[in-house]
N, C-alpha and C positions, 0 to 999 in steps of 0.2 A: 640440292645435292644430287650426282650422279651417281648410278650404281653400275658397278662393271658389268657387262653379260658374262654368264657365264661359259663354263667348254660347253662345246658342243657341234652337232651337224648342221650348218645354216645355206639356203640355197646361195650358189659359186654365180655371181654374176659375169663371170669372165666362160664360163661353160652352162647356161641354160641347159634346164634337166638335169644336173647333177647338183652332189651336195659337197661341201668343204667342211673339214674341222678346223672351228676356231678354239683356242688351246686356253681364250679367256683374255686376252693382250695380244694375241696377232692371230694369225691366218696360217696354218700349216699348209706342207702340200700334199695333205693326203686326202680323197678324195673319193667319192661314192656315189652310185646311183641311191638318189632318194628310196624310203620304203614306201609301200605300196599304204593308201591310208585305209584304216578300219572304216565300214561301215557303219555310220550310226542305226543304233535298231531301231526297227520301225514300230511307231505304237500300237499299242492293241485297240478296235474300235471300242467303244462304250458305248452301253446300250441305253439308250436315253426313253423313259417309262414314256406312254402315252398319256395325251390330259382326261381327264374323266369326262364322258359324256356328256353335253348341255342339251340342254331340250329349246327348240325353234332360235328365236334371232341372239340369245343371252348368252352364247357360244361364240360365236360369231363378233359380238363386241365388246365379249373379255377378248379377244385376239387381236380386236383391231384398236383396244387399249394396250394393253403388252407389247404390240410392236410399238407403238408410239413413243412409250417409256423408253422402248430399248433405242430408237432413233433420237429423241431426246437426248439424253444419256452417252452417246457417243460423240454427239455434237458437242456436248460439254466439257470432256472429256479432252475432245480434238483442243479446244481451244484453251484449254488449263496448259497441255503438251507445247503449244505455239507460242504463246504468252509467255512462259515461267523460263527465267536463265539467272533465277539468284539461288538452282542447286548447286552448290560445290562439285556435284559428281556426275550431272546434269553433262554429256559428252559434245563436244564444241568442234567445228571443224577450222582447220588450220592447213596452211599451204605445207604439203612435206618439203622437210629442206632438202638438199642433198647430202649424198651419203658423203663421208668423209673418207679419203683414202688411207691405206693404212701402208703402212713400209712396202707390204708384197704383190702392190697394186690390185688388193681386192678390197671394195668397200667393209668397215667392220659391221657387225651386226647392229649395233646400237647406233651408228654414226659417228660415235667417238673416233677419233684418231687411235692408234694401235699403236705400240711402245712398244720395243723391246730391248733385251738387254744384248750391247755388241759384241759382250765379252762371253755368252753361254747361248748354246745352239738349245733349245728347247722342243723335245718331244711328249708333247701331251697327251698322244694318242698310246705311246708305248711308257710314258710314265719316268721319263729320264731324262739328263742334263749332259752334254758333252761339251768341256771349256773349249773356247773360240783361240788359238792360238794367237799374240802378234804378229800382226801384219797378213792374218787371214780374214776372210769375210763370208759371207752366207749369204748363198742363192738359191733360186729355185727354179727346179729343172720342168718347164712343161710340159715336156713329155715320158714324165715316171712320174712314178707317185714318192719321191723318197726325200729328205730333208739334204740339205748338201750343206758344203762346207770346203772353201779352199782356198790357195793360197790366191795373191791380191791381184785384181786382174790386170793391173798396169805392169804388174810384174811375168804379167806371160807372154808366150812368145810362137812365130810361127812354128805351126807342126812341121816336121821333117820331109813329111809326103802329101802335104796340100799347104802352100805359102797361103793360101787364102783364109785359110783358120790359123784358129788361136789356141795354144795347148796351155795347160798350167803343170808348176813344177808338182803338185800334192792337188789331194781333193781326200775327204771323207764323206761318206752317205748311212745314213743311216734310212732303215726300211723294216715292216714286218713281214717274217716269210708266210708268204700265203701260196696258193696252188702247190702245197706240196704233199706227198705222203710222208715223207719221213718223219721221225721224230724225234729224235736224239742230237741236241746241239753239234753235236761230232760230225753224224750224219750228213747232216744238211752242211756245214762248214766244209767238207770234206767235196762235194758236190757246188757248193755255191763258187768256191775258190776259182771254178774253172768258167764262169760267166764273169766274173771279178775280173781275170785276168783280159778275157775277150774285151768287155766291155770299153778298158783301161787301154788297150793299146795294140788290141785286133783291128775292130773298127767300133765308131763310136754308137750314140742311139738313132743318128741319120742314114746308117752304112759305110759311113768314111774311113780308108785308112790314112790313120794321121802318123804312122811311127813306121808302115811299111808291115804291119804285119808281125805275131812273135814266129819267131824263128825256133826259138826252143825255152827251156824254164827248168826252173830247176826248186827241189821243197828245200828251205833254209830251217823252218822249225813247225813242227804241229802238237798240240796238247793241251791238256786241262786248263784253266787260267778260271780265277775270281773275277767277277764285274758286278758293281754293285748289289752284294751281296748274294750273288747267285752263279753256282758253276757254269759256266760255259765252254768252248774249245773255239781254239785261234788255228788257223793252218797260216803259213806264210811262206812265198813264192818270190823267186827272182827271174825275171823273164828276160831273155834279151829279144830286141827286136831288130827290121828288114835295117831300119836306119835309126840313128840317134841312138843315146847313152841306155836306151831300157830303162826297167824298172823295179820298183818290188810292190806286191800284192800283197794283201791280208784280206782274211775274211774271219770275223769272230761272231761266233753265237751263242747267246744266249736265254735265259728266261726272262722277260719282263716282268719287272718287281713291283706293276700298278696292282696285280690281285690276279689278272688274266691268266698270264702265265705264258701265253702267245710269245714264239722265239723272236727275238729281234738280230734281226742282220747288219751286221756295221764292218762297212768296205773301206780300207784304205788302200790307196795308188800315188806312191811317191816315185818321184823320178829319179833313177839313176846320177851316179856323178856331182861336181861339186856342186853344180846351181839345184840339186834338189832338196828338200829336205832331211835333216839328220832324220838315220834312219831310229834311231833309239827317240825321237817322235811319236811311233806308233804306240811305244809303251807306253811313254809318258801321257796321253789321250784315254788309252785304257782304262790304266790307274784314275783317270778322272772323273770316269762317267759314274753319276753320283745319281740314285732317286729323285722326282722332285721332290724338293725341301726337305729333303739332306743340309745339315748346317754350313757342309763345305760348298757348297753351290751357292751358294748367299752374296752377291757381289763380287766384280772381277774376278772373278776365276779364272776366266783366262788371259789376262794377266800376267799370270803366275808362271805360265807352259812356255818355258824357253824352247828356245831354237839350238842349241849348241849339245852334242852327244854328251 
């Protein structure tokens, strides 16, 4: 019988020196410099008494009876150690296999294969579930630390301002805000809105403009909103940009409901026009995101997440 590993930090064999959380069934993409390891303490000497005086040679060959015993004795010892392989617990060397790949091309910790579900995006480090839309799918971006999610990639199509990439109509991210001072979901939403909007369709996380640049934007709606059981605030932006149909922004934040409390950042960037996504989407994604193991999160949930306003 195997036993699953469990969450945790385990060394990132695709980045040497760093560490990845596995969520216990796959590989997230968040990602750490290892901690620094405690040093074991060092023992205290012990004061080992002296032997009591002998008088002429009687000294001398209790010593050189004592070592014998104790060379004896090890000799025996050795060869008990070499000899015995009917302990059970008795440790055996064997060839390591190789590791086994998991969905997001990083070996799992135990070698098992990694499984995960196609219909829920799972974050284990922030303690929540966001349903997988039909006909979207889940990647992972190397160079952020953030969970993604978007629409299918045969369905995307050149950017407006570089034929040589590839745009998609929607994408979501989910990420925890770190490097910030703020603190008030409001706050940081109010502020993150405008890296949202850059990221989506200024230029991307290589420096490309794929859309020509926003031209200008405009706020459609900002305010309080529920997510998984805890207050948050959503701002929401319509950008237009240099070329092509633009888009709309969201930036919602809230508390993460694992115990931490740590705000969590969840970006969506739908495109403009008929080939984008309905924009009533965003809501319906919101409304979804469930604790883990939450009972609505329990198979196909998304499913469920139509496509149509």
């Amino acid at each position: 019988m195997s036993y699953p590993t469990p969450p945790g930090w385990y060394p990132d064999t695709s980045a040497p020196g760093m560490e990845r959380w596995w969520d216990g069934t796959a590989w997230t993409a968040h990602t750490r410099a290892p901690a620094a390891p405690v040093p074991a303490p060092v023992p205290a000497p012990v004061a080992v008494p002296a032997p009591a005086p002998q008088r002429g040679g009687s000294a001398r060959a209790v010593a050189l009876v004592a070592a014998g015993a104790v060379v004896v004795g090890a000799v025996v010892t050795g060869a008990v150690l070499l000899t015995r392989n009917d302990d059970p617990e008795a440790p055996t060397a064997h060839a390591s296999p190789k590791p086994a790949r998991s969905s997001t091309g990083h070996p799992s910790p135990d070698g098992t294969p990694a499984k995960q579900d196609p219909n829920v995006l799972v974050d284990q480090l922030n303690g929540i579930t966001l349903p997988i839309p039909d006909g979207w799918e889940r990647i992972e971006h190397p160079l952020e630390e953030a969970l993604t999610m978007r629409t299918a990639q045969d369905e995307g199509y050149l950017c407006p301002t570089n034929r040589s990439a590839v745009c998609d109509h929607g994408a979501v991210t989910i990420r925890t805000a770190t490097r910030t001072d703020l603190i008030t979901p409001e706050e940081i939403a109010k502020k993150d809105i405008v890296e949202a909007a850059d990221l989506a369709y200024e230029e991307d996380l290589i420096g490309r403009s794929l859309h020509g640049g926003i031209m200008s934007h405009r706020q459609l709606s900002a305010g309080a909103v529920s997510v998984a059981g805890r207050t948050g605030y959503q701002v929401r932006w319509r950008v237009v940009t240099g070329k092509g149909p633009g888009g709309y922004v969201q930036t919602l934040v809230f508390p993460s409901p694992n115990g931490s409390e740590s705000p969590v950042i969840v970006r969506y960037a739908f495109d403009a026009g008929h080939d984008g996504p309905p924009l009533a989407l965003m809501d319906t994604l919101t409304k979804g995101i469930r604790p883990i193991g939450a009972e609505a999160t329990d198979g196909g949930v998304g499913s469920a997440v139509e496509h149509t306003p």
